[in-house]
C-alpha positions as CSV (number, residue, x, y, z in Angstrom):
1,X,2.9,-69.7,-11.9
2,X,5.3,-68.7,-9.1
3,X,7.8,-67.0,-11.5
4,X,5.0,-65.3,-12.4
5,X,4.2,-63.9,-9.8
6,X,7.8,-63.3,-8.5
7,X,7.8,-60.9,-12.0
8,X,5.1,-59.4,-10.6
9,X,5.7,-58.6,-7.0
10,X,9.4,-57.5,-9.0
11,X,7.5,-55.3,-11.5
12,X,6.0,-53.8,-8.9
13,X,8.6,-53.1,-6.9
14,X,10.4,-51.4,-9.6
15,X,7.5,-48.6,-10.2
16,X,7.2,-48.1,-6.3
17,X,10.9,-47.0,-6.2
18,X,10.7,-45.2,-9.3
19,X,7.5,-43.5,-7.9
20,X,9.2,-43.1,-4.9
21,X,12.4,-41.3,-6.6
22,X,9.9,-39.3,-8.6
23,X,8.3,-38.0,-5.6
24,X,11.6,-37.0,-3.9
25,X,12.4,-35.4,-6.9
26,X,9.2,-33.2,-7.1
27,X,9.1,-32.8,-3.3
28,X,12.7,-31.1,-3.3
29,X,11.5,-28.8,-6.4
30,X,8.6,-27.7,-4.6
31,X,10.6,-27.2,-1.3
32,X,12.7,-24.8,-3.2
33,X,10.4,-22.8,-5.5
34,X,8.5,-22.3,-2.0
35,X,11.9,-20.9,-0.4
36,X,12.1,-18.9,-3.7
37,X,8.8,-17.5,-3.1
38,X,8.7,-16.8,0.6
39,X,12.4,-15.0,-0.4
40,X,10.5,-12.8,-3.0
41,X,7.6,-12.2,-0.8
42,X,9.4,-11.2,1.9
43,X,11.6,-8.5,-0.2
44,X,8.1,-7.4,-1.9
45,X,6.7,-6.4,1.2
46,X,9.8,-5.1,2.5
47,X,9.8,-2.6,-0.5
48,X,6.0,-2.0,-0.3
49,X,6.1,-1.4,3.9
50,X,8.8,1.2,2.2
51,X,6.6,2.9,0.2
52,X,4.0,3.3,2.6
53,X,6.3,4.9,5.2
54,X,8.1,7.0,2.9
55,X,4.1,8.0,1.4
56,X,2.9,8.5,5.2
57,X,5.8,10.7,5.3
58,X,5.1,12.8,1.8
59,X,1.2,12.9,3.8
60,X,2.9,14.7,7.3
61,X,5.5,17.2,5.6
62,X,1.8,18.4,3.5
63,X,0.3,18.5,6.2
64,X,2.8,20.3,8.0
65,X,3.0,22.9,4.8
66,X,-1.1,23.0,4.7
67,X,-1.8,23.5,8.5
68,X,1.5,26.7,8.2
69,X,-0.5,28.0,5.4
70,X,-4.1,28.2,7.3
71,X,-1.7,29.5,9.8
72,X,-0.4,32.8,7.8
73,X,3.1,31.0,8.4
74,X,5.1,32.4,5.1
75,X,6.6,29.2,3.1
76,X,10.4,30.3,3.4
77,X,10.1,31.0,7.0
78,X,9.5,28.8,10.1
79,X,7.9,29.9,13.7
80,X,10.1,31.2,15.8
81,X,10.8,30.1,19.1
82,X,10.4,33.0,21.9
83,X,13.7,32.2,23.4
84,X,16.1,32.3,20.6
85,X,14.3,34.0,17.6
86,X,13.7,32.5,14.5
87,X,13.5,28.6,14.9
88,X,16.6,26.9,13.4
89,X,15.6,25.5,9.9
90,X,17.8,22.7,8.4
91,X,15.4,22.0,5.5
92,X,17.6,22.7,2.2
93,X,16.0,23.9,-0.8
94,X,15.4,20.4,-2.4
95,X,13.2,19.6,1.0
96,X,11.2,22.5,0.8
97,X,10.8,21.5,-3.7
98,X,9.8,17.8,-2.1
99,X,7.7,19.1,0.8
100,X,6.0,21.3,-1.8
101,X,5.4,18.6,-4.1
102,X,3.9,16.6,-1.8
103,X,1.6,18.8,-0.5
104,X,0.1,19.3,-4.1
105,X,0.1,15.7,-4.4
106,X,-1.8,15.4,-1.3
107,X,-4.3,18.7,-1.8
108,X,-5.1,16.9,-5.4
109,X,-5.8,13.3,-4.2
110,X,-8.1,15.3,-1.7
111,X,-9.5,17.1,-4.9
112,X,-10.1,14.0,-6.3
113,X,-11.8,12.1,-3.2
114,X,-14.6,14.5,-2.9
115,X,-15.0,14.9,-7.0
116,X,-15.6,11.6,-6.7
117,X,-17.7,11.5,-4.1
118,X,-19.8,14.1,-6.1
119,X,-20.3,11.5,-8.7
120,X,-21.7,9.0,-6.9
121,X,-25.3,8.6,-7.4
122,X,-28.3,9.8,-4.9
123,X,-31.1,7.7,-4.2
124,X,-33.9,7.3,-6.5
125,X,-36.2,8.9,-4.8
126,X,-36.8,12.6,-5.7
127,X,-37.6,15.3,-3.2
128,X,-40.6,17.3,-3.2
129,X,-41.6,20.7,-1.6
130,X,-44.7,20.9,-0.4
131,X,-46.0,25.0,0.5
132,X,-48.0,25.0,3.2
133,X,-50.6,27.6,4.1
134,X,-49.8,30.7,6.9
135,X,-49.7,29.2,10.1
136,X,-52.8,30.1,12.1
C-alpha cells in the first residue's frame, strides 16, 4: 500500500512538471506573438497617422486652390506681395498637377456627401397646404 502510493505522489509529480514545462512553453509563445503584434500595430498606425497627415494635407492645398478660385486668383499665378511684386512661388509644376488633383478629389468627395445626403429619406409624414380665406 505505501509503494502505492509513493507511485502515486511520483506519478503526479511527473505531470505537474510536465504541466509546468508545458506552460512555460506556451507562456514564452504567447509573450512573443504579443511583442510580434504590438511591433505590427505600432508600424500600422505609424503608416495610417501617415496617411491621414499626408490626406489633411491633399484637404489644405484644395482648399487653398478653391478659396484662390472664389477669389479671381488665376491658377498659374499667386498674390503678390505690395512690397516686392509678385509673391515668390516655389511650387514646380508637378505640385500645382498634385494640388490640382487634390482639389478635384476634395470638390468630388464634397459632391458625393450632399448627393448622399439627398438620398436619405424624409420623414413619413407628408405636408399639406392648407388656403386660407382673405384676411379680414
Amino acid at each position: 500500500m505505501q509503494d502505492l502510493f509513493q507511485d502515486y505522489v511520483s506519478d503526479l509529480n511527473k505531470l505537474r512538471e510536465a504541466f509546468h514545462s508545458e506552460l512555460t512553453a506556451t507562456a514564452e509563445e504567447l509573450s512573443k506573438a504579443m511583442s510580434n503584434y504590438a511591433r505590427r500595430s505600432e508600424a500600422a498606425l505609424t503608416s495610417f497617422m501617415e496617411k491621414v497627415s499626408a490626406r489633411g494635407l491633399e484637404l489644405e492645398a484644395a482648399a487653398a486652390a478653391r478659396l484662390d478660385q472664389f477669389r479671381g486668383i488665376p491658377r498659374d499665378g499667386g498674390p503678390e506681395n505690395a512690397d516686392h511684386g509678385p509673391a515668390a512661388n516655389a511650387s514646380t509644376n508637378v505640385d500645382r498637377v498634385k494640388i490640382a488633383a487634390a482639389a478635384e478629389r476634395a470638390v468630388a468627395d464634397g459632391l458625393n456627401v450632399e448627393n448622399d445626403g439627398d438620398r436619405k429619406s424624409h420623414s413619413g409624414r407628408t405636408m399639406t397646404l392648407v388656403k386660407s380665406g382673405p384676411a379680414a
